[in-house]
N, C-alpha and C positions, 0 to 999 in steps of 0.2 A: 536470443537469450535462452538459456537451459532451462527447464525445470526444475526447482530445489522442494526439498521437502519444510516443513515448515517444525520446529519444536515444540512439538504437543502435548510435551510437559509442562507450557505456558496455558495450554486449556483458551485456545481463542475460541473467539465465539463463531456462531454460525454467521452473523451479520459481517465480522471481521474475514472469515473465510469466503465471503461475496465477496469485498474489496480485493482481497489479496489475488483470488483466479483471476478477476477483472485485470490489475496493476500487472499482472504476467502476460497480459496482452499487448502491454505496453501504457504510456501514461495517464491519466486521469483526473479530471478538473472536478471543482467541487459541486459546479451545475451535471455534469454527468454522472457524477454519484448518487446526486437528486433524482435526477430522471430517468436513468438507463438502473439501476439499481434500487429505486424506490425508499432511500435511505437518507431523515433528514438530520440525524445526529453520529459520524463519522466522525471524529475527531480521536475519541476515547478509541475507535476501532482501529485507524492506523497506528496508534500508539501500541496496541495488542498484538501490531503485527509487527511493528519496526523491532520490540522483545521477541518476539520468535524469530525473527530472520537468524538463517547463519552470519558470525562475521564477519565473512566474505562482503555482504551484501546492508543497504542501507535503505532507507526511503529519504528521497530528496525533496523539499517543497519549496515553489518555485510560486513567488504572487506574481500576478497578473494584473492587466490594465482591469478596473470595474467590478474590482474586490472579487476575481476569483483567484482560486488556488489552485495548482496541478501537483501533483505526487506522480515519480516514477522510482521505481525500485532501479537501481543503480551497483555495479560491482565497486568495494574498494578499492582505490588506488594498492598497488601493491599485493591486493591479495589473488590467488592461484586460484 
């Protein structure tokens, strides 16, 4: 997956800018949010970031057995 810049005319925050380098590593559940980023209110921050993303690009949330959550940043269909 490339590298995208994120529109920082949205003004995310620094906690939202932890999830998002994290989410470029690939996907992420809502226990590792907790413990690998020290972050227990995340909900308002993917949202922060899903408005900055280009276009192109989405966050997809995906529940899980045992009430977790995963988020992976994903290209749209169709888009170049």
């Amino acid at each position: 997956m490339e590298q995208t810049t994120l529109d920082f005319n949205n003004h995310i925050t620094p906690k939202a800018q932890l999830i998002y380098d994290r989410l470029m590593l690939g996907p992420i559940t809502s226990g590792q949010i907790r413990d690998e980023l020290g972050l227990l209110e995340y909900r308002r921050r993917i949202t922060e970031i899903r408005r900055a993303l280009p276009e192109s690009q989405e966050i997809i949330k995906t529940f899980l057995p045992n009430r977790v959550t995963r988020w992976e940043i994903v290209t749209r269909e169709g888009a170049a």
